[in-house]
N, C-alpha and C positions, 0 to 999 in steps of 0.2 A: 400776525398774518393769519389768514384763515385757512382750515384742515384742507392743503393740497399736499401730492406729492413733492419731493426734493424739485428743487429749481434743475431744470436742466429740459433737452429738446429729447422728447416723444415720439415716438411712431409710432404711427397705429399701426396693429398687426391683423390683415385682413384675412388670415385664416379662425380668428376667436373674437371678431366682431362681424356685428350685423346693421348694414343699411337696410330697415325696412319701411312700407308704408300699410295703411288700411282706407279705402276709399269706402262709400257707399254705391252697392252697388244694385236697380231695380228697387227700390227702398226694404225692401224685406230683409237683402243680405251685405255683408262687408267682403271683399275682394280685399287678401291679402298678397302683400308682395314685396320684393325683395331685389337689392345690384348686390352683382356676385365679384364687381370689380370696383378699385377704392383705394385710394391713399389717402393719407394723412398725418400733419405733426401736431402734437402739443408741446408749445414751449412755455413753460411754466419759470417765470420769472420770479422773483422777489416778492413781490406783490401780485394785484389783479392789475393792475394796471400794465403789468410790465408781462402778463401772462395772455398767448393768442390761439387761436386755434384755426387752423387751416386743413381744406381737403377738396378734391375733387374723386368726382364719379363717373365711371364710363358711362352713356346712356344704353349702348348697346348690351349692357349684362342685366339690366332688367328683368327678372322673371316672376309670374303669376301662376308657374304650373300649366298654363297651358296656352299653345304656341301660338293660337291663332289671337287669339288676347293680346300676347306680349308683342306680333308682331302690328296689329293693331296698336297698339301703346308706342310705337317706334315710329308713329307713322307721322305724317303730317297732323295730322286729327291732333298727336296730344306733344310726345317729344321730339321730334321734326328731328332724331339724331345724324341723317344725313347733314344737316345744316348747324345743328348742335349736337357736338358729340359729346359734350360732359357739362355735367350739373355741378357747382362749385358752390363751395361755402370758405367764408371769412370773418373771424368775430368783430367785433368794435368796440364790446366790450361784455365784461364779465363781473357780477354783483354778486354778494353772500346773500343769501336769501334763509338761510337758519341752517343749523348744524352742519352735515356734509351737503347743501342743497345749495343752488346758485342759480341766478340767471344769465345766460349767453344770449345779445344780440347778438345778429351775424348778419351779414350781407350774404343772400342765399339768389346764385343765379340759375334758373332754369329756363328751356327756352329759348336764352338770350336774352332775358329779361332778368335784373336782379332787383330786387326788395330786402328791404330789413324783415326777419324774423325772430321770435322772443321764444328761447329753448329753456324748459328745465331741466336743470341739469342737476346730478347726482354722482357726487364723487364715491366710488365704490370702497375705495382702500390701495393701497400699495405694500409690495413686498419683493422678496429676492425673487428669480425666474430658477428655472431648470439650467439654464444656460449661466457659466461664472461670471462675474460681474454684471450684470445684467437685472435691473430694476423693471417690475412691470405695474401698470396702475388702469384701474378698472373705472370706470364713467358709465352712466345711462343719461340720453337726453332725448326730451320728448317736445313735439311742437305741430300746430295746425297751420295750413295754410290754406290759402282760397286759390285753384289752382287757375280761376279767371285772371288772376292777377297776376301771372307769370306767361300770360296769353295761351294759354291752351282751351282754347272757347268751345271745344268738343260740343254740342249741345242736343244728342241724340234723345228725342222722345218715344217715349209710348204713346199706342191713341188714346189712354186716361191722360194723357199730358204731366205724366213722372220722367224725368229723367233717365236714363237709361244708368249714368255715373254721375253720381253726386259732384258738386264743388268743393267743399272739405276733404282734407287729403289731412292725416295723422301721418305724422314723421316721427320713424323711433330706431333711435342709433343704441347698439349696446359697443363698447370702444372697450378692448386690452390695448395697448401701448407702451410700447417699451422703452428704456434708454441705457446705450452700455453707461461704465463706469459709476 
C-alpha cells in the first residue's frame, strides 16, 4: 500500500488547518484569502480505492482582511451564500503520484455548481497527538480552478479592459486530522 496513515476515519481539526485561496487581482497584485469555518473526514481505507475524503465549507466565514471585499465576495456577484451557503468537496478518487505525493479528483461544488477538480496532494506524516489515544496526520493539497466554471461570471473591467479579478482561483488546503484509538 502506499505511505498513508493507519486505516481508520479522520477528522479534520479546523483550529491547525487552513482553507485558503489566491485570486489575481487588477493584474499587478494577488488577493489572498481564507474560510475560517470547515469540516471534514478522511477515511483512510486499506487501500486508495477504499480511502475518501469529504468536507464542506461555510460560505459565510470567508475572509480577505477586508470587509467591504468579503462582503462583496458574499454577494451575488460571486458566492450568492444567501442561495448557497456551503462549498463542498468529495473525492472519486485518489492516485500515488511518487513518494508521499498523490493525486485527489474530487467533485468540488460551489455556487451550486459542481465539477471535478485534480488536487496535489502531499501526505505530511502521522504521529501520536497531545491527547491519549489519539493519532494525528498532516496533508497539503493544492488545485486551480476557473471560477467561470462554477458560474461566478463576475466580469468587472477597467477602461484598459483588465479585469478587475482574474478567473484563476488557487485552492490551498493545509489539513491536521485526527482519529481516536
Amino acid at each position: 500500500m502506499s505511505n498513508l496513515p493507519a486505516p481508520g476515519v479522520y477528522t479534520v481539526d479546523p483550529v491547525h488547518s487552513n482553507i485558503t485561496f489566491v485570486a489575481r487581482h487588477l493584474v499587478a497584485s494577488k488577493v489572498r484569502g481564507s474560510f475560517g469555518e470547515f469540516s471534514g473526514t478522511i477515511t483512510v481505507g486499506d487501500s486508495l480505492d477504499t480511502t475518501s475524503v469529504e468536507a464542506t465549507v461555510q460560505a459565510s466565514s470567508i475572509s480577505t482582511n477586508n470587509e467591504m471585499r468579503d462582503n462583496h465576495l458574499k454577494s451575488a456577484d460571486f458566492l450568492e451564500l444567501e442561495k448557497f451557503p456551503t462549498l463542498t468537496l468529495a473525492s472519486k478518487s485518489i492516485s500515488p503520484s511518487g513518494g508521499d505525493n498523490y493525486e485527489l479528483v474530487a467533485d468540488l461544488t460551489i455556487h451550486g455548481v459542481t465539477k471535478s477538480v485534480t488536487f496535489a496532494v502531499e501526505y505530511l506524516g502521522s504521529g501520536p497527538s497531545f491527547a491519549p489515544g489519539v493519532t494525528v496526520a498532516g496533508f497539503e493539497a493544492r488545485g486551480e480552478i476557473d471560477r467561470r466554471d462554477f458560474g461566478v461570471n463576475f466580469e468587472g473591467v477597467l477602461e484598459n479592459g483588465n479585469l478587475v479579478v482574474g478567473h484563476k482561483v488557487v485552492l490551498e488546503f493545509t489539513i491536521e486530522a485526527s482519529k481516536q484509538g
